[in-house]
DRENROVEX-647138 format. One line per 8 residues: their letters; for each residue x, y, z of N, C-alpha, C, O. Coordinates in Angstrom, 1 decimal. Layout:
BEGIN
A> X,Y,Z,X,Y,Z,X,Y,Z,X,Y,Z; ...
//
This chain:
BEGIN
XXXXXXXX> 11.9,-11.4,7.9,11.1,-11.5,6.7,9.9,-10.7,6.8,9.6,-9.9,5.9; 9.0,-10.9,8.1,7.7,-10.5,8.2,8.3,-8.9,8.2,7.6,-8.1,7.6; 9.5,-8.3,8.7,9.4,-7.3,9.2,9.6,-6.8,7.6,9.4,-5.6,7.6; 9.8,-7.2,6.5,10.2,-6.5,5.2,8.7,-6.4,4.4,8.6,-5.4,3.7; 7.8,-7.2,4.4,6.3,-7.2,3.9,6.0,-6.0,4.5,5.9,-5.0,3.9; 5.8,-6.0,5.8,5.3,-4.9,6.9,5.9,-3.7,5.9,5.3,-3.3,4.9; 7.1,-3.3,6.3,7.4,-2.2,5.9,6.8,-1.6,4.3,6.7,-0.5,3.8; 6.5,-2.5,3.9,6.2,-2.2,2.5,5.0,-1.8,1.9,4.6,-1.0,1.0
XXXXXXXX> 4.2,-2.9,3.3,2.9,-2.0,3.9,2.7,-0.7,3.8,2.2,0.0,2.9; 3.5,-0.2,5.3,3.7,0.6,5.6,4.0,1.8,4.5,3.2,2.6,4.8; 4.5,2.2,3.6,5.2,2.3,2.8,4.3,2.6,1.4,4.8,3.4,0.6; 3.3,1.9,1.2,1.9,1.8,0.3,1.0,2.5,0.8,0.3,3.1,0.0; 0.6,2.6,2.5,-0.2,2.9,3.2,0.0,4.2,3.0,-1.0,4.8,2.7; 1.5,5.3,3.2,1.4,6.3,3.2,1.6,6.9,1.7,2.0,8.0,1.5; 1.3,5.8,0.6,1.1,6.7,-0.8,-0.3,6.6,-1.2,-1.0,7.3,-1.9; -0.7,5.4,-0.3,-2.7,6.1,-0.4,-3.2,7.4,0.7,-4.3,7.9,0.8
XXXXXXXX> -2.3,7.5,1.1,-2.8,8.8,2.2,-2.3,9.7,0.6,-3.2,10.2,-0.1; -1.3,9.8,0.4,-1.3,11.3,-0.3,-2.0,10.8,-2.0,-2.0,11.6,-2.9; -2.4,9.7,-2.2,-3.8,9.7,-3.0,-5.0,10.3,-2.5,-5.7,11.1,-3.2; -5.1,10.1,-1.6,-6.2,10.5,-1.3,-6.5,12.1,-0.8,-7.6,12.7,-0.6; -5.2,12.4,-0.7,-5.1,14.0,-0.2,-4.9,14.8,-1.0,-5.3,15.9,-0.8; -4.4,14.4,-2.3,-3.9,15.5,-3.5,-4.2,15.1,-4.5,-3.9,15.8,-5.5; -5.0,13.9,-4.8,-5.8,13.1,-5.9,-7.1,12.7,-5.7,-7.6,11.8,-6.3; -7.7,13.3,-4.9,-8.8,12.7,-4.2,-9.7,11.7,-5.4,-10.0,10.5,-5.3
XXXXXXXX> -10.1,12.7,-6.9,-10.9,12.0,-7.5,-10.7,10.6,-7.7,-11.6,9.7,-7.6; -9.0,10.5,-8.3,-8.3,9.5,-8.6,-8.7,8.1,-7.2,-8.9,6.9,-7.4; -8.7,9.0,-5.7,-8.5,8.2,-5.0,-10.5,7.3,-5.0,-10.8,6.1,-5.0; -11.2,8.2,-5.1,-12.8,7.8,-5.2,-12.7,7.0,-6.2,-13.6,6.1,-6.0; -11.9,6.7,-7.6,-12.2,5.4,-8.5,-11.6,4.4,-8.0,-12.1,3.3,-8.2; -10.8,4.4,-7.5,-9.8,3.5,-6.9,-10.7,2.2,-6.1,-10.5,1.0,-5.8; -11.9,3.4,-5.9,-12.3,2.7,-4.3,-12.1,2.7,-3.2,-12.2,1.7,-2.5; -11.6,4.2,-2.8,-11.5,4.6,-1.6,-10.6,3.6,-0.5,-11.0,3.3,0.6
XXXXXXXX> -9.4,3.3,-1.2,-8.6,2.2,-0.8,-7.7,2.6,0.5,-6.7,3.4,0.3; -8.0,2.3,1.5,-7.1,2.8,3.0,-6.3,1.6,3.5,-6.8,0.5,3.8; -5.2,2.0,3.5,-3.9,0.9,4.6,-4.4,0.3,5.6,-5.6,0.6,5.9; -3.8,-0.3,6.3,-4.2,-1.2,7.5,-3.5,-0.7,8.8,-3.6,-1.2,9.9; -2.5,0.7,8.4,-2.5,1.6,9.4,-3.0,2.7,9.5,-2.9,3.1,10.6; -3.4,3.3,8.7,-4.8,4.4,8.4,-6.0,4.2,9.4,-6.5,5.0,10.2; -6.2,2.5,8.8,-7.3,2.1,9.6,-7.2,1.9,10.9,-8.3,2.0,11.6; -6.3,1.7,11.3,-6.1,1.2,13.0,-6.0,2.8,13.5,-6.6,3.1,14.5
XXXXXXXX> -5.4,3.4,13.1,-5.4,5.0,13.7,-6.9,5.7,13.9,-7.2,6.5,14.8; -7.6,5.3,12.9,-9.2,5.9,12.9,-9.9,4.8,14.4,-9.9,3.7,14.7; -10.5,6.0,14.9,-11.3,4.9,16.0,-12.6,4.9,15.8,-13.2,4.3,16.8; -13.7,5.4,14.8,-14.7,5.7,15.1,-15.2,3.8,14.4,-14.7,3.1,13.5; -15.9,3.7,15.2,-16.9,2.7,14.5,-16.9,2.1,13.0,-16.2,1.2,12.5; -18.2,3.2,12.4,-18.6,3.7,11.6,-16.9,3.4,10.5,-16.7,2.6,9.6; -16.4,4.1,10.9,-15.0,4.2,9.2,-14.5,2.7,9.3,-13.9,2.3,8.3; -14.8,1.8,10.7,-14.1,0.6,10.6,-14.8,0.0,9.7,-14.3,-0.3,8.6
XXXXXXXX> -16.6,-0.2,10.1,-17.1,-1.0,9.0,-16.7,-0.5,7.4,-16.1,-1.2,6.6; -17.1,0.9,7.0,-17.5,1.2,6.5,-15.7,0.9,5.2,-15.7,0.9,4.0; -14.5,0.7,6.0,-13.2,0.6,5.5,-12.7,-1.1,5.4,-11.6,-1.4,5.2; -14.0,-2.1,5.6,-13.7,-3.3,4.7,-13.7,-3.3,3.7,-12.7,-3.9,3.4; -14.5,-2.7,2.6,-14.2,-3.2,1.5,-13.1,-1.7,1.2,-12.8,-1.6,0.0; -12.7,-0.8,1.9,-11.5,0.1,1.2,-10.4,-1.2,1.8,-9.4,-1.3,1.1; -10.5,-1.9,2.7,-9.4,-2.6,2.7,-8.8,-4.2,1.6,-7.8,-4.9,1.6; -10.1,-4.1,0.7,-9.7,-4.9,-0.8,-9.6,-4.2,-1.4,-9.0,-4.8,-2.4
XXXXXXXX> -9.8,-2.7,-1.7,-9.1,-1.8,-2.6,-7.6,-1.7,-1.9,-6.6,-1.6,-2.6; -7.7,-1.7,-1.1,-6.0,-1.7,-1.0,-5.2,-3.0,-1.4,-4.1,-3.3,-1.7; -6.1,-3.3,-1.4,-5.0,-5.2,-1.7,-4.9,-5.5,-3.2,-4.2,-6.3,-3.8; -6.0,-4.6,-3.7,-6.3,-4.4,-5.4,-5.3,-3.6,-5.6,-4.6,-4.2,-6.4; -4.9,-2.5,-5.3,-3.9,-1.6,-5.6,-2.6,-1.9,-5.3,-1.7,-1.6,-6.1; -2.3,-2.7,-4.0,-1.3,-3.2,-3.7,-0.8,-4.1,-4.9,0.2,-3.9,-5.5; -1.6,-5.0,-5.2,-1.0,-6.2,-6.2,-0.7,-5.4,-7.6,0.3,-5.7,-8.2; -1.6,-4.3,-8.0,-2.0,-4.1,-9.4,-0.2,-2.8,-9.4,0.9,-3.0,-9.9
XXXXXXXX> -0.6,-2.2,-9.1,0.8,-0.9,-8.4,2.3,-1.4,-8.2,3.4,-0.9,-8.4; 1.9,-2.7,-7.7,3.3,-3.8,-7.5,3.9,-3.9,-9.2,5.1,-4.0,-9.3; 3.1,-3.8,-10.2,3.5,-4.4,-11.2,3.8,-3.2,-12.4,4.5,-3.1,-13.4; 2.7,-2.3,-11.8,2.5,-0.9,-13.0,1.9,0.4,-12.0,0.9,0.6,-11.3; 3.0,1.2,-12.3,1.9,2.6,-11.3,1.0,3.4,-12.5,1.1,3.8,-13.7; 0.1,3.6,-11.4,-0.8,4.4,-12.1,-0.3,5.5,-12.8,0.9,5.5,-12.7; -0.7,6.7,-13.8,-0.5,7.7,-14.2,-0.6,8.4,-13.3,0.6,8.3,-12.8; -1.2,9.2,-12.4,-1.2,10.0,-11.5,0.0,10.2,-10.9,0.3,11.4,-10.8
XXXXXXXX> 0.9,9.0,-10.4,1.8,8.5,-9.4,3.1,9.0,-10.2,4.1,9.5,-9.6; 2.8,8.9,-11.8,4.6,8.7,-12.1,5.3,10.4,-11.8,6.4,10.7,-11.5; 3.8,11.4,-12.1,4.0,12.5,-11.8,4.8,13.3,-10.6,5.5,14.2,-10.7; 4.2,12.4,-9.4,4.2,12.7,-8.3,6.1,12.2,-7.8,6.6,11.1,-7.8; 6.6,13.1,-7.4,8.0,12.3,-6.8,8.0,11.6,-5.8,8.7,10.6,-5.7; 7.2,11.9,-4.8,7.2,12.0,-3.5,6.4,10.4,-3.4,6.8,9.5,-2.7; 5.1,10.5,-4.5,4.5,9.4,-4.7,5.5,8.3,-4.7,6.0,7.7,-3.7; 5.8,8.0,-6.2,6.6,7.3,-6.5,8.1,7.3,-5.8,8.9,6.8,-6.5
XXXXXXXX> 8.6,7.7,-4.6,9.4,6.9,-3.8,8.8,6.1,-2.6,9.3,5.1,-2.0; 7.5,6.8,-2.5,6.4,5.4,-1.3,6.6,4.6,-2.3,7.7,4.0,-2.2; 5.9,4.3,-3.5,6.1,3.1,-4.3,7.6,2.4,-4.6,7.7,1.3,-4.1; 8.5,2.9,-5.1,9.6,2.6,-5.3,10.0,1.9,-3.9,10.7,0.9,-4.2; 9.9,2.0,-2.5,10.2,1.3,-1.4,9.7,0.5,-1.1,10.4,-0.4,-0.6; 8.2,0.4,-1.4,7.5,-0.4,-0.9,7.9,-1.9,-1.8,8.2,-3.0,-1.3; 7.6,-1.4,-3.7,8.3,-2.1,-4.1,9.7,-3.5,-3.8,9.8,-4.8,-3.7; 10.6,-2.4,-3.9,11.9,-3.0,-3.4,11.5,-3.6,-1.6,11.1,-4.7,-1.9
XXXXXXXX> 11.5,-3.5,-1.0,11.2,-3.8,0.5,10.3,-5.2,0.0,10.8,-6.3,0.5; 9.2,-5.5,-0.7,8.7,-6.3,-1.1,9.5,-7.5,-1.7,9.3,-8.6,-1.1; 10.2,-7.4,-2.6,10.9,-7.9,-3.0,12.2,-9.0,-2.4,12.5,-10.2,-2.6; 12.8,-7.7,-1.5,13.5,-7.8,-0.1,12.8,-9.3,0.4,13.3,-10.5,0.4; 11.5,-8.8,0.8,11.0,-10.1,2.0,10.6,-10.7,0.9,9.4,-10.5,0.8; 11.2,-11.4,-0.2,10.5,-12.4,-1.4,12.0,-13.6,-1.2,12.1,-14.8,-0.9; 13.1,-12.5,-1.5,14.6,-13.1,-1.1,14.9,-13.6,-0.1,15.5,-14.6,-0.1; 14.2,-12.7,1.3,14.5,-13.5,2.2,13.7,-14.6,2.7,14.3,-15.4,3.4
XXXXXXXX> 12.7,-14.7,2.3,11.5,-15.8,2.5,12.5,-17.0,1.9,13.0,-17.9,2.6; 12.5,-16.7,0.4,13.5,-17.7,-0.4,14.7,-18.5,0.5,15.0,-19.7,0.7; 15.3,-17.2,0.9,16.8,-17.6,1.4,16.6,-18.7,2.6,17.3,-19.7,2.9; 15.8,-18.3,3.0,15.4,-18.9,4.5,14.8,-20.4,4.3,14.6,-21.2,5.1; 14.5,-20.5,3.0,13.9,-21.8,3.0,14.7,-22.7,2.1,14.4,-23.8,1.7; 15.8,-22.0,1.8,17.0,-22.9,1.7,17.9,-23.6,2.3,18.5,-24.7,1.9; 18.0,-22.7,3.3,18.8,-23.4,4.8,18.1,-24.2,5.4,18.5,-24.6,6.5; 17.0,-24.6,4.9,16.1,-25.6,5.7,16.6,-26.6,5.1,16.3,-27.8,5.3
//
């Protein structure tokens, strides 16, 4: 189950990397929103503190993106298949959460 959330993570994390690489302005309204493996990769100090609150833009994006993608995104193919996985993979660990607490 946990491994299907994760992935979906995973998955979101690398469509805010290419927000932020080829959309930059888009990515500065957003709130400068970075993954939680973005962040573990960075080692300086400084980007840890400074990437708490990018880490509630990500949770803002994550929920908000889950439901509606941005304009920017629909453009993008490459975008919109991070989304589209992360989506479905989400969903994935919703069924299986479900499933599993049926057999109980």
């Amino acid at each position: 189950m946990a491994a299907f959330y994760q992935a979906s993570v995973f998955c979101f994390d690398r469509l805010l990397r290419i927000e932020s690489s080829f959309y930059h302005e888009q990515w500065l309204m957003d709130g400068r929103p970075v993954g939680p493996f973005t962040w573990a990769r960075q080692g300086e100090v400084a980007f840890r503190l400074r990437s708490v609150d990018s880490l509630g833009s990500f949770v803002r994006c994550y929920v908000l993106w889950t439901f509606s993608a941005p304009a920017w995104l629909r453009g993008d193919l490459s975008a919109h298949r991070f989304l589209s996985a992360a989506r479905i993979l989400f969903v994935i660990g919703i069924y299986m959460q479900y499933f599993m607490m049926t057999l109980m």
